[in-house]
N, C-alpha and C positions, 0 to 999 in steps of 0.2 A: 675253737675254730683253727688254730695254729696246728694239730696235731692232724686238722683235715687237710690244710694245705700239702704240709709237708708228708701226708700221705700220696696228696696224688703227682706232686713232685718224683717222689722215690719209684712210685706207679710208670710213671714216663721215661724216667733212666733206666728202672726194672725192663723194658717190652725191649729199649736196644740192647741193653745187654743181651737178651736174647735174640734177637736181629730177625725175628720169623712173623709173620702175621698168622691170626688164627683165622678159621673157618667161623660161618657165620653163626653157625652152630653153638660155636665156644664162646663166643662172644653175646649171644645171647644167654646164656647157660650162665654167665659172669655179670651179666646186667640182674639177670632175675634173683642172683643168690645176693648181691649187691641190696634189692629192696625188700629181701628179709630180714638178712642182718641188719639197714638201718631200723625198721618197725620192730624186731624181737630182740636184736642185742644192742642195746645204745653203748653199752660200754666201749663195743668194739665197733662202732660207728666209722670211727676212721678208715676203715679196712674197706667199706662200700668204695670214697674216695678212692684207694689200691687201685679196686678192680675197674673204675670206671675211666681212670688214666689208662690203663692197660689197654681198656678194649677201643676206648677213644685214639690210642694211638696207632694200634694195630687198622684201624678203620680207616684212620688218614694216609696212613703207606697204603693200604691196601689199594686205596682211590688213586694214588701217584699213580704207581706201577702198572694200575689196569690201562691209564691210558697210554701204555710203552706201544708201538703200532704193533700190528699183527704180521707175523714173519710173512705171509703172502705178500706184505708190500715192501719187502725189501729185492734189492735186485733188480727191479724195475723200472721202468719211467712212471712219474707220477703227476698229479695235477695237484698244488697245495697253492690255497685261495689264503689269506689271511689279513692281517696288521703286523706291522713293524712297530714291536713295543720295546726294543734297545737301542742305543745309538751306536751305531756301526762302526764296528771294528775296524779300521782300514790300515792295512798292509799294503807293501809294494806291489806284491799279485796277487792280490783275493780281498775280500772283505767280509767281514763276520756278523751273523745281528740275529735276533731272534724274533721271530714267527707265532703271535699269540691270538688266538680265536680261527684256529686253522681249520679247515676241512681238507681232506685227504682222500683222491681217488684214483685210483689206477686210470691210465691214460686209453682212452676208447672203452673203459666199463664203469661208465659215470654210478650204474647200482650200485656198485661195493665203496663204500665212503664212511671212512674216519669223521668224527669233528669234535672241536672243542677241543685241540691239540695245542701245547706248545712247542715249537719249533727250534732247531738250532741249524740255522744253515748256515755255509762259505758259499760266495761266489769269485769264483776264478775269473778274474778279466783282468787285462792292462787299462781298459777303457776308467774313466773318473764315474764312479756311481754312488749313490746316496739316497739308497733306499728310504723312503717314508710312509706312511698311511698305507691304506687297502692295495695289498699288489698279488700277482696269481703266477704262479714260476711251472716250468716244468723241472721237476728234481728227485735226486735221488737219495731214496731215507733207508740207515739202518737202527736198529735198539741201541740206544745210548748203553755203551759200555767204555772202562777204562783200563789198562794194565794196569793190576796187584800191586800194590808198594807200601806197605806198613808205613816207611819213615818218610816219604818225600809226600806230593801232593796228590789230594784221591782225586782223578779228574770224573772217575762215576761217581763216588760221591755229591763232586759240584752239580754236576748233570740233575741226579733226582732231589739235591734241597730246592735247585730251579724250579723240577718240576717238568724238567724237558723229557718231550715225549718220542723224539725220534731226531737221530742228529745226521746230516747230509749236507750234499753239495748242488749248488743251480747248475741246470745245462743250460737253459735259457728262461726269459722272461714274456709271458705273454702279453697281449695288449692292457696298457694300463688301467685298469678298471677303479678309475679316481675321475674325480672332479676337480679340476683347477680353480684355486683361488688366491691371488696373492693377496700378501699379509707382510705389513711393513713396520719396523722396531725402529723407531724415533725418525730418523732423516734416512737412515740405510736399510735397502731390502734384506728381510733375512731369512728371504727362500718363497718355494712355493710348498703352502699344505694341501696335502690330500682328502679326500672322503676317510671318514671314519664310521664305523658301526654306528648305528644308536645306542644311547648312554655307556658307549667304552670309554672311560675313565682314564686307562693304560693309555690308549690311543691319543688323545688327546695330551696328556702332561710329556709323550713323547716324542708330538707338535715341538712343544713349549720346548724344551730340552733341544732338539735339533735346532729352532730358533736360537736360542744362545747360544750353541757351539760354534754356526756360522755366523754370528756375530763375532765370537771371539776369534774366529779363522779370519775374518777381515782386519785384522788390528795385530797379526804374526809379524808386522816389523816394527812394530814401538814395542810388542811383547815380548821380552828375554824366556820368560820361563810362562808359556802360555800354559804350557802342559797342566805344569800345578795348578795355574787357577783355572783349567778346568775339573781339572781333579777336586779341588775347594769349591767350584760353583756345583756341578754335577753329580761328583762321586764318580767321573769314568777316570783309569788311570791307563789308561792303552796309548798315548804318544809319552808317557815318562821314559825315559831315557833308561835305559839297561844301569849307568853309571850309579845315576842319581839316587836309582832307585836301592841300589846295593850302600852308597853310603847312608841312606835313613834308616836300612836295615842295622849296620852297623852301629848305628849310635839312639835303633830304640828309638826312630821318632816316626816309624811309617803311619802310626795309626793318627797322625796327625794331616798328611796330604790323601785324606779319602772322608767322603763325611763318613762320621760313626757319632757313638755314642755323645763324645767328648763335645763335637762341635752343634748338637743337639741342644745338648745342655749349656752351652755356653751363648745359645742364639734364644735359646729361652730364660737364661737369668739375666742377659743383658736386655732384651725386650720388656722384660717386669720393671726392671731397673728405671727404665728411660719411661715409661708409661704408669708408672708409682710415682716421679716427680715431677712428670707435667700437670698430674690430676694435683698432687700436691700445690703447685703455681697455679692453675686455676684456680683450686677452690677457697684461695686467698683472695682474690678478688670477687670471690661469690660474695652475695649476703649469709648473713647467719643461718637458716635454715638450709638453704641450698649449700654451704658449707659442711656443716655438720651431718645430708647425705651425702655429700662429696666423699667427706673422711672415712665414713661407713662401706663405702660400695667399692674406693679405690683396688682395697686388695684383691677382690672376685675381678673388675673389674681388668686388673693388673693380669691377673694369672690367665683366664680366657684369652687375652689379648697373645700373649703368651704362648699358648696352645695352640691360638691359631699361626701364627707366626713358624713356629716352631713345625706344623706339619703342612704348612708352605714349601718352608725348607726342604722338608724330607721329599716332599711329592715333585721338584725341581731334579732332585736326589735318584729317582728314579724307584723313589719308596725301595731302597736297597735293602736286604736284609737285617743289617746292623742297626739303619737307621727306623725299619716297621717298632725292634726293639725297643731301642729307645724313647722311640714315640709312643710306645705303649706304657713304658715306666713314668715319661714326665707328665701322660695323661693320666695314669693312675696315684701318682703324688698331686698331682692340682684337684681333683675329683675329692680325697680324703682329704687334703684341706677346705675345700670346700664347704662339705657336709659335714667335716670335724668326725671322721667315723676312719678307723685303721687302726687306732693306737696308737703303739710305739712307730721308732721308724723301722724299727725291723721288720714289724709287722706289715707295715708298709711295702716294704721291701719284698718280702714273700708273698706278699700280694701280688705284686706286679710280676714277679715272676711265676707264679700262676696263670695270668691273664695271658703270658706271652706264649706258655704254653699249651692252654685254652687255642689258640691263636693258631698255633703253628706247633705243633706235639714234635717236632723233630729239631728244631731250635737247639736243643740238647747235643743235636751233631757238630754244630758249631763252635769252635775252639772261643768265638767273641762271645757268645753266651755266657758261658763261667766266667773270662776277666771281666764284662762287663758286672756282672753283678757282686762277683768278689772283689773290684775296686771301688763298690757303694761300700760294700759290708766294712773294708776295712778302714775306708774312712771314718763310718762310722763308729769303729772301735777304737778308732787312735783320736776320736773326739768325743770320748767319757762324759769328759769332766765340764764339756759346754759353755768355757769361758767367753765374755761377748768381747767383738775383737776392741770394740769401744775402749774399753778400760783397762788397754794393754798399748805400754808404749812401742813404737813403729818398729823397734828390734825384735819383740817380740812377737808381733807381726810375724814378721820374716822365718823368723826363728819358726815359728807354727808351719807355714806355709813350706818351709824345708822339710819338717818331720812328717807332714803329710804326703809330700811326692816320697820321701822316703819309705813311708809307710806303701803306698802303692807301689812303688817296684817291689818293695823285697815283699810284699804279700802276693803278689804278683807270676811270681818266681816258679813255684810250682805249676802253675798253668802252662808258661811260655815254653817253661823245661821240658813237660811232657808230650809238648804238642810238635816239638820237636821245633821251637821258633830262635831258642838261645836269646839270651839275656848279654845285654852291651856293658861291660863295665863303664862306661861312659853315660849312659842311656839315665841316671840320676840327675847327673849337671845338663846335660842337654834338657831332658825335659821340664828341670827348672827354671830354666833363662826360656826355652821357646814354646813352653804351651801359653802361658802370659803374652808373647811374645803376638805369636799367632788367632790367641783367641779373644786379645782385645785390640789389636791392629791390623792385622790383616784380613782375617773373617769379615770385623764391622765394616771396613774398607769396601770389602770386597762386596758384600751385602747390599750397602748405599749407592753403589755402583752402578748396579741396577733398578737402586730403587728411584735416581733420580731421571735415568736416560730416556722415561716422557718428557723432561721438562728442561732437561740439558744434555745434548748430547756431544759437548765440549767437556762439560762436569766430569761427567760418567766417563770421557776419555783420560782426564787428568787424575781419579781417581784410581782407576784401572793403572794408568802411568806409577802412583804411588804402591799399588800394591804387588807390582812386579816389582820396584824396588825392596820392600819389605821383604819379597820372597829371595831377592838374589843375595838380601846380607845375612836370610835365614840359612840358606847354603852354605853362603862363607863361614859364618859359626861353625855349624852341625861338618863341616870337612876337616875344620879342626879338629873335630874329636873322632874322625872313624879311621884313625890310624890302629884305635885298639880293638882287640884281637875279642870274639864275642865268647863268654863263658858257656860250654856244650857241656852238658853231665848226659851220658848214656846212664841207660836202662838200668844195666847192673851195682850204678850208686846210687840213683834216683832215693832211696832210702834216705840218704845222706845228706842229699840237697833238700830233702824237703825236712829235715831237720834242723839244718841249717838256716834255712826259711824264720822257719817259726821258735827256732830262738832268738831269731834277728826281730821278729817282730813283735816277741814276748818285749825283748829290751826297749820298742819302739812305743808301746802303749807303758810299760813300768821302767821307765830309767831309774837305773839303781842309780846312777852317780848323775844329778841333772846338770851340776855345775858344769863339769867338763863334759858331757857325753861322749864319755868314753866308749860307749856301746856300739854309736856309730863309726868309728873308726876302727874298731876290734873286727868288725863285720867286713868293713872296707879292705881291710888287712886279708882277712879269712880269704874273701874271693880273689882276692889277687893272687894269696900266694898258695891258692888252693890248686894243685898240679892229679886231675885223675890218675889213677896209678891201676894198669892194667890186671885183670883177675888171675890171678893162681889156677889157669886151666891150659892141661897136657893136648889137649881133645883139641883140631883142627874143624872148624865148621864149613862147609860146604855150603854155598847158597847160589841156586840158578832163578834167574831174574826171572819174570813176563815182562819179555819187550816184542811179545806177540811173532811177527815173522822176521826168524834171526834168533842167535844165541849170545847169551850172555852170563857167565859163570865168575862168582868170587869165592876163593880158599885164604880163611881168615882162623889166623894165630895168635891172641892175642892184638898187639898191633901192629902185626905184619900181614902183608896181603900181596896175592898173586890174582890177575885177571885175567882171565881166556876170553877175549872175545869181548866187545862194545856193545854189542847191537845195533838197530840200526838207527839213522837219523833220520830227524820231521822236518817239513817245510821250516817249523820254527824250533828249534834243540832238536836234543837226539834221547836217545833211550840212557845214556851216560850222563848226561845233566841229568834227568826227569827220577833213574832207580838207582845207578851206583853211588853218585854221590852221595847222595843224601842218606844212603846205608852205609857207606864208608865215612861218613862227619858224624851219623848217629854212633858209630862202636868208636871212634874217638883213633879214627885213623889217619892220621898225619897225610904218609906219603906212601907210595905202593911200592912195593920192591921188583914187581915182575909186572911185566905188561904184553902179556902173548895174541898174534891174531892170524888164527888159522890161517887165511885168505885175504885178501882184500874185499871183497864184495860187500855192498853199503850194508847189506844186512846182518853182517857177522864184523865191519870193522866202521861204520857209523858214529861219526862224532869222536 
């Protein structure tokens, strides 16, 4: 069964690397030769799995992309009916949110009509808006596209892992085709909701969501740092501060202020935890028979509890990508405990990474895909030997729980490197003082928060109170360490670094010297005083950006560089944050030596 998994694993990274969908033709032609080979070759059984990742992938792009709109409705005015299934982006002139169970018709030819769209609109106004539930806009839509850029951020890419089918802007909003009803969160209103489809799911958890964000908007002067805990209750991080966000980048601790995997798992072992010792305290006061099922049923018990908790969380969360993930691993780890059916835990593990791609075959696009499941894998390789922490004294403890963060960064390494994320030298010691830090004091905090404010909503203030301070001395830490400078390996040593990687983590699972671990510090040494040293090439490279209207040209020498021209700039950055930089930090270029610009005009000297 392992060789059919990772059949159809290889099957799903096989279709993107070829990046093309097939005709239906080929896809049946792939399904049909698929249930020969299982009936007439068993040997090569696996290879069925191959083809049926292939064509299951190629099918699920193929379904995205059909719904991109149809070029007749670009340029036009349009009627788009829908739901508000994000929480709104708001800017100082515009607002941003997306549009899902959309119908789409051109304005006076009600026959030609789109549906079942996802949306991505801005509305321009100074005016305070706060889109919710069922609303009907007049707007203008074109095909989700983004400007080219190998090293910075693919914004088409974002676009179709969403799923968005046409991205535009409101001219205006027609009569609101909702139902008023207000809906009240403990002592204070927290808003009015809208109609919603029947049985939309979306539409409803992002009622819920809107409700706590203006809950948490009403409490912005006893809140220092609301942003983050919306960022921790939600997963939206759109009021974090430019600053703030740049120092968790530097010290490696971003994927801690967004739910993801991490706080997944952390809201699911602490929920087992606390509902495994109260069944325990019960069932001490049970009778003996009622006892003895108490002790039996706790841990099923425990783990459902668990699960459900846990995709609570995520659907608060806005069932975000990262987190559909993880809720898919920690349902597929409770399920094999359960039934007692998986195996090992690797086995487990590949499982779950099946499922997820079962799920969502593009998942693979995702740079949190591979760290999430290669920081299980190498937990689980740097915990072999399965000592129970019981019967190890408290240093030892410690000692494990340092080699384990250690293990996940530098296993780590090769993912962030290539994805062009850079790794913090700092980002070891930070995320051993604040992932503890964060995911048994301020999460739980921040969790209880909520969960009492039916029944106090003084509690729930004073708690909330606490965990804005947790957050402002989690800052003050993590600023102390983003003075240092993030290690960037380009392309052309990438060999090097991923060598370096996995010697470090050869030494991590087999310490030659345990006494001293020496291996950690050898390692510590290496990247510090590791200086990229530029390639032995005569050849000047030429690279002219897409920054779409406008020019923008870099001639690059080793690491020196001459620039013609910006591009231009967006409402929010320019085409020079969004393509130069991020190619001039990927070849490991310092500083520029020429800075030329034809003209002034925003389009050619922007940003």
């Amino acid at each position: 069964m392992r060789s059919w998994m990772i059949a159809y694993l290889t099957g799903i990274v096989a279709f993107h690397i070829g990046g093309a969908t097939f005709s239906s033709y080929v896809i049946h032609g792939m399904l049909f030769l698929s249930i020969l080979i299982f009936f007439g070759l068993k040997t090569y059984r696996w290879l069925c799995f191959f083809l049926i990742a292939v064509s299951w992938a190629s099918v699920y792009s193929a379904h995205i992309t059909s719904k991109f709109i149809d070029s007749s409705f670009e340029g036009v005015d349009l009627i788009a009916s829908g739901y508000v299934c994000s929480l709104p982006n708001k800017k100082e002139q515009f607002v941003t949110f997306e549009l899902c169970g959309s119908s789409l018709s051109i304005l006076g030819q009600a026959d030609k009509t789109l549906k079942r769209l996802r949306l991505k609109l801005s509305w321009y106004t100074k005016d305070s808006v706060d889109p919710v539930g069922l609303n009907t806009f007049v707007v203008r839509i074109k095909k989700p596209h983004g400007l080219e850029n190998p090293y910075g951020f693919s914004y088409e890419k974002w676009l179709f892992r969403k799923a968005i089918s046409g991205v535009g802007y409101i001219k205006k909003r027609v009569e609101p085709s909702a139902i008023e009803s207000e809906v009240w969160f403990s002592e204070g209103r927290a808003g009015i909701f809208y109609q919603c489809p029947l049985l939309s799911f979306s539409c409803y958890i992002t009622f819920a969501r809107t409700a706590v964000s203006r809950f948490l908007d009403t409490k912005s002067d006893q809140l220092n740092n609301r942003a983050l805990i919306k960022a921790l209750t939600l997963g939206y991080r759109g009021e974090i501060d430019g600053q703030v966000w740049e120092v968790l980048k530097n010290t490696g601790t971003q994927h801690l202020i967004a739910i993801s995997g991490l706080h997944i798992g952390l809201v699911f072992a602490s929920t087992y935890f606390l509902v495994f010792t109260l069944l325990r305290i019960i069932g001490v006061a049970l009778p003996l028979k009622a006892h003895e099922v108490a002790l039996r049923r706790r841990v099923p018990i425990s783990l459902l509890s668990s699960l459900i908790l846990s995709f609570s969380y995520s659907a608060i969360a806005g069932f975000a990508i990262s987190t559909q993930r993880a809720l898919i691993m920690v349902a597929v780890f409770t399920l094999c405990s359960l039934f007692r059916v998986g195996g090992s835990a690797y086995n487990r593990l590949l499982l779950a990474a099946v499922v997820v791609l079962i799920v969502d075959p593009n998942s693979v696009l995702d740079n949190g895909f591979w760290l999430s499941f290669l920081a299980v894998a190498v937990l689980f390789l740097s915990s072999m030997k399965n000592v129970k922490a019981q019967a190890l004294p408290r240093y030892a403890r410690l000692g494990g729980a340092v080699k384990l963060q250690w293990a996940i960064s530098v296993g780590l390494f090769p993912v962030l490197l290539a994805g062009g994320m850079g790794v913090s030298y700092t980002s070891l010691v930070a995320n051993l003082v604040v992932i503890p830090f964060i995911g048994c004091i301020t999460v739980p905090l921040l969790l209880l928060s909520f969960l009492v404010v039916p029944f106090s909503n003084s509690l729930s203030e004073l708690l909330l109170v606490a965990v804005d301070g947790s957050l402002s001395l989690f800052l003050w830490f993590i600023e102390l360490l983003s003075g240092f400078e993030a290690v960037s390996i380009s392309l052309e040593s990438a060999i090097f670094g991923l060598s370096l990687c996995l010697l470090a983590l050869f030494a991590i699972v087999y310490p030659l010297f345990k006494a001293v671990n020496i291996w950690a510090l050898s390692v510590v040494l290496l990247l510090i005083v590791f200086k990229e040293q530029p390639p032995e090439n005569k050849k000047i490279e030429v690279v002219v950006f897409d920054v779409g209207q406008g020019l923008a040209v870099t001639a690059l020498h080793q690491r020196h560089a001459v620039i013609y021209d910006t591009g231009p700039s967006y409402r929010e950055g320019s085409a020079a944050e969004r393509s130069i930089l991020p190619y001039l930090k990927a070849k490991g270029v310092k500083e520029v030596d020429w800075l030329l610009l034809s003209h002034g005009d925003d389009d050619h000297a922007g940003g």
